[in-house]
C-alpha positions as CSV (number, residue, x, y, z in Angstrom):
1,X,62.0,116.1,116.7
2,X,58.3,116.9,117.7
3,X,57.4,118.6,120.5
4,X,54.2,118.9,119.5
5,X,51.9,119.8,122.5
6,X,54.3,120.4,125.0
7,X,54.3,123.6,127.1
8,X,57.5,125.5,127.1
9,X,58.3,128.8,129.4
10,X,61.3,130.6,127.5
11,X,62.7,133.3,130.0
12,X,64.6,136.1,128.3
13,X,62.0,135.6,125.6
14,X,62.4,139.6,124.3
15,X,65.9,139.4,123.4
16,X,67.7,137.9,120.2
17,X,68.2,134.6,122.0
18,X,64.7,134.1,123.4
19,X,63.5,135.0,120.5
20,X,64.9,132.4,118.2
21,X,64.2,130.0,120.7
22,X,60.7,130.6,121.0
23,X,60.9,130.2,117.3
24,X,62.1,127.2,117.1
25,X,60.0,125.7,119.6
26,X,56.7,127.2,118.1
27,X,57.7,125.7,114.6
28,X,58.2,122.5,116.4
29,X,54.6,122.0,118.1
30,X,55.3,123.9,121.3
31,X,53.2,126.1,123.4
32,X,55.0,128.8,124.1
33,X,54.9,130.7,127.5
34,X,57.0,133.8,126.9
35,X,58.3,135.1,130.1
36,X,60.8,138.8,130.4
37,X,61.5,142.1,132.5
38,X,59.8,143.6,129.2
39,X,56.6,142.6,127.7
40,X,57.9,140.1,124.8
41,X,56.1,140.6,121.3
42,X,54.4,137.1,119.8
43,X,54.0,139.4,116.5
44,X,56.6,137.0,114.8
45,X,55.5,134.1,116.3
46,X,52.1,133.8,114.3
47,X,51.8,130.4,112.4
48,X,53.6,128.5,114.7
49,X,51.9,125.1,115.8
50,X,51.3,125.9,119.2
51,X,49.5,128.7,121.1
52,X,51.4,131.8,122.3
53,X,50.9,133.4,126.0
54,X,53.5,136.5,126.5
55,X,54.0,137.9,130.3
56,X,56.1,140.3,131.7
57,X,57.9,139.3,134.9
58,X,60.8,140.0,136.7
59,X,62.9,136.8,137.7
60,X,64.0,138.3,140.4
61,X,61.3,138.9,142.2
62,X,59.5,135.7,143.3
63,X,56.3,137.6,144.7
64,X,56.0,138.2,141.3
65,X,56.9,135.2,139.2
66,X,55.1,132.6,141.1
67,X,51.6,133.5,140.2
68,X,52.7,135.1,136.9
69,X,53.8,131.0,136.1
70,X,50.5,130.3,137.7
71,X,48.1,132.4,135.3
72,X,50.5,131.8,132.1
73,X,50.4,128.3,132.1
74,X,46.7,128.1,133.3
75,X,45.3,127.0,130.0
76,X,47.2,123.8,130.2
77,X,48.1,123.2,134.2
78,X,51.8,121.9,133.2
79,X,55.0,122.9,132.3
80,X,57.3,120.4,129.9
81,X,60.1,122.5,128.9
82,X,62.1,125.2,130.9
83,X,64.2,127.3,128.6
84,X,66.2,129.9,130.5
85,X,67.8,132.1,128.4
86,X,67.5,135.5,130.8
87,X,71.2,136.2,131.4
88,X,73.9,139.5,130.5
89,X,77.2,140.4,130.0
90,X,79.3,143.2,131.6
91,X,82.9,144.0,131.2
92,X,84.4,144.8,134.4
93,X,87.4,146.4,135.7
94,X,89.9,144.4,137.4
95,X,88.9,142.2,140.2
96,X,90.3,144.0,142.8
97,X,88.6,147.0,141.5
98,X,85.2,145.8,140.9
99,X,82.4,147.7,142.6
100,X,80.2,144.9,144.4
101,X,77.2,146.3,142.7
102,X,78.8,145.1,139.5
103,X,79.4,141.9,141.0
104,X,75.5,141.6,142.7
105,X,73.8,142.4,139.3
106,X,76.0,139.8,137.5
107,X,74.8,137.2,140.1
108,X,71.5,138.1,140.2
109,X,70.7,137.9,136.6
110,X,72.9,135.4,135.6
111,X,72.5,132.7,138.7
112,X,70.0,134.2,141.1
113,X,67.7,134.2,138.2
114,X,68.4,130.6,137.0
115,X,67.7,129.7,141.5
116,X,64.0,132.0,141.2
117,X,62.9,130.2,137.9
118,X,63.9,126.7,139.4
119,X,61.7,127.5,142.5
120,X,58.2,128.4,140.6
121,X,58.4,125.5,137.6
122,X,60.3,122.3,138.8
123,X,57.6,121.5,141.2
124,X,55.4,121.0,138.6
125,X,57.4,119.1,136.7
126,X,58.2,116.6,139.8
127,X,53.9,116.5,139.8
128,X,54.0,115.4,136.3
129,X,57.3,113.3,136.7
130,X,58.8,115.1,133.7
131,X,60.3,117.5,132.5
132,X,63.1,118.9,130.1
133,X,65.3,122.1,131.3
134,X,67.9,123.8,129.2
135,X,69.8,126.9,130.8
136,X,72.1,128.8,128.6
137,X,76.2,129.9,130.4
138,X,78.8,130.6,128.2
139,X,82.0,129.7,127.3
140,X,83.7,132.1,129.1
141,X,82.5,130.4,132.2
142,X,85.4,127.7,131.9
143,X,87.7,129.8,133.0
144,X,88.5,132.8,134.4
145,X,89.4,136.0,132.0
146,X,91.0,139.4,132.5
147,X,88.4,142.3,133.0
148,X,85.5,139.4,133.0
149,X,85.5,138.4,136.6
150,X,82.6,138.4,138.0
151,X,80.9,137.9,134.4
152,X,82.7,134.5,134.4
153,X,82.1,133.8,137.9
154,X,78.6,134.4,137.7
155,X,78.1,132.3,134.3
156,X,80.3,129.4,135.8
157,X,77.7,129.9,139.0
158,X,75.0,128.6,136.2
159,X,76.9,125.9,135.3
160,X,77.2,124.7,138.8
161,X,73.5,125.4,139.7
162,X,72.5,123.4,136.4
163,X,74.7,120.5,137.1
164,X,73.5,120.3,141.0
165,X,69.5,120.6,139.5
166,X,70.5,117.3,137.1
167,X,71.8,115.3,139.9
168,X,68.8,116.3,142.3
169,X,66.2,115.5,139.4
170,X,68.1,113.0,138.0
171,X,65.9,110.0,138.9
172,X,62.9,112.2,138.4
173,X,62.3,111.6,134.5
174,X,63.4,115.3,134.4
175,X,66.8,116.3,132.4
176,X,68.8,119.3,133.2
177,X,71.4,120.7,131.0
178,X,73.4,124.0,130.1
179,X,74.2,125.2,126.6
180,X,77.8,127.5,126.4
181,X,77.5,129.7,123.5
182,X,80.6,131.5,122.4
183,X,79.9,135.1,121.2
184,X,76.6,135.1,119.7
185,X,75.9,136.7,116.4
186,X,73.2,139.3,117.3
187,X,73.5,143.3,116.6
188,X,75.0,144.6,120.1
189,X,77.9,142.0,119.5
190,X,78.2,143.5,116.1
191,X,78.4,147.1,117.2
192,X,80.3,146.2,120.1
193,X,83.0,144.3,118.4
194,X,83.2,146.2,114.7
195,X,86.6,144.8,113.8
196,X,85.7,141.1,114.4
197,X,84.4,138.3,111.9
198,X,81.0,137.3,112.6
199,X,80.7,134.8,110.5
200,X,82.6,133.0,112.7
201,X,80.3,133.6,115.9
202,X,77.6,131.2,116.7
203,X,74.1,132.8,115.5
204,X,70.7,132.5,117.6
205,X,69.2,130.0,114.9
206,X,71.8,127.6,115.5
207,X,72.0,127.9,119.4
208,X,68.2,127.3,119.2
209,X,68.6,124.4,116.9
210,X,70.7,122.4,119.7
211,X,68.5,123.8,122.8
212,X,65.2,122.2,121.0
213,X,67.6,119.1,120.4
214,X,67.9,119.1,124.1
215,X,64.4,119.7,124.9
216,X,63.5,116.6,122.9
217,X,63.2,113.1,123.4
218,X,65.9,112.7,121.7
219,X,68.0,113.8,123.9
220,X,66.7,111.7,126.7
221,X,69.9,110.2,127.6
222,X,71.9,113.8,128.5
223,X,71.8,115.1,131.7
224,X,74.0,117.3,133.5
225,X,75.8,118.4,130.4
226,X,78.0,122.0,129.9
227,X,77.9,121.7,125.9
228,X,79.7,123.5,124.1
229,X,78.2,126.1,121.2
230,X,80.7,127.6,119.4
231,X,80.4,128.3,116.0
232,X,84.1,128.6,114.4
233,X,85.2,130.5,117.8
234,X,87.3,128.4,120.2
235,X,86.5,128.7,124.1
């Protein structure tokens, strides 16, 4: 499953996710353009096969994140694989209590972010008539839950923007899919959720495992997939 010279933006790349991600993709031959709000370290990416650019933007802002992508990916002049793994989580109150800054956060980071990303890298990648893009819901996104409204709604938003992306690139030698993790074993969940059995949870290595699958050519066949990612947790 080489991905040996292709140049791979991971967004979110300073938290437990991104970082595991970037991992994976570095041990597999990637270059690795590491994109988040906060300056990501490349400290524990040294000895990977590919080279490592880190830049801190803010997805939300596109005045920003254009030429950030611009000067990043410089060195090379493409972009092969999108991996957008920016997102959060917020329990709510009930819906008909939820403050509609709640609800314009959720939507920002976890759809509006997915819409800004789109807008600086796919036009590359419809230069190059290629490309491989893996966004990252959740499970919770299939349906709605109590106290998760407009966490759910804004994931499932994700889903929908990821399936309407494969169906426009579809013929465009470009694949679009979305990985949905259940609870993810990472610290916060841990300290969050004390009573619970992690082992059961999905960890970051093995949700990086099947985004790299994704980004590969092996996985030239899928497109416009939900997956999925579960661990031992059912959805």
């Amino acid at each position: 499953m080489s991905l040996h010279g292709k140049v791979a933006i991971v967004t979110g790349a300073a938290g437990q996710l991104g970082r595991a991600v970037a991992a994976k993709l570095g041990q597999h031959g990637a270059h690795l353009v590491l994109l988040d709000k906060q300056r990501p370290s490349t400290t524990e990416l040294e000895g990977t096969h590919g080279n490592v650019v880190a830049c801190q933007a803010d997805l939300l802002d596109r005045d920003q994140l254009l030429p950030a992508i611009q000067e990043t990916i410089a060195p090379w002049g493409r972009v092969d694989l999108l991996c957008h793994i920016a997102g959060g989580f917020r329990m709510g109150p009930a819906v008909h209590e939820t403050p509609l800054a709640d609800w314009q956060f959720l939507t920002d980071l976890n759809a509006t972010s997915l819409i800004n990303i789109a807008h600086a890298v796919v036009p590359y990648m419809l230069a190059q008539s290629a490309g491989r893009i893996v966004t990252v819901g959740a499970g919770a996104a299939m349906r709605g839950k109590a106290l998760m409204g407009a966490y759910c709604a804004s994931k499932s938003s994700l889903i929908r923007l990821t399936e309407s992306l494969s169906a426009e690139l579809l013929d465009k030698n470009i694949n679009v899919n979305c990985v949905l993790p259940s609870i993810i074993d990472t610290p916060d969940n841990r300290a969050g959720m004390p009573d619970a059995d992690p082992a059961r949870w999905v960890t970051p290595e093995a949700l990086a495992d099947v985004i790299a699958f994704l980004c590969s050519d092996l996985a030239r066949a899928i497109h416009g997939v939900a997956l999925p990612v579960t661990g031992q947790t059912a959805i």
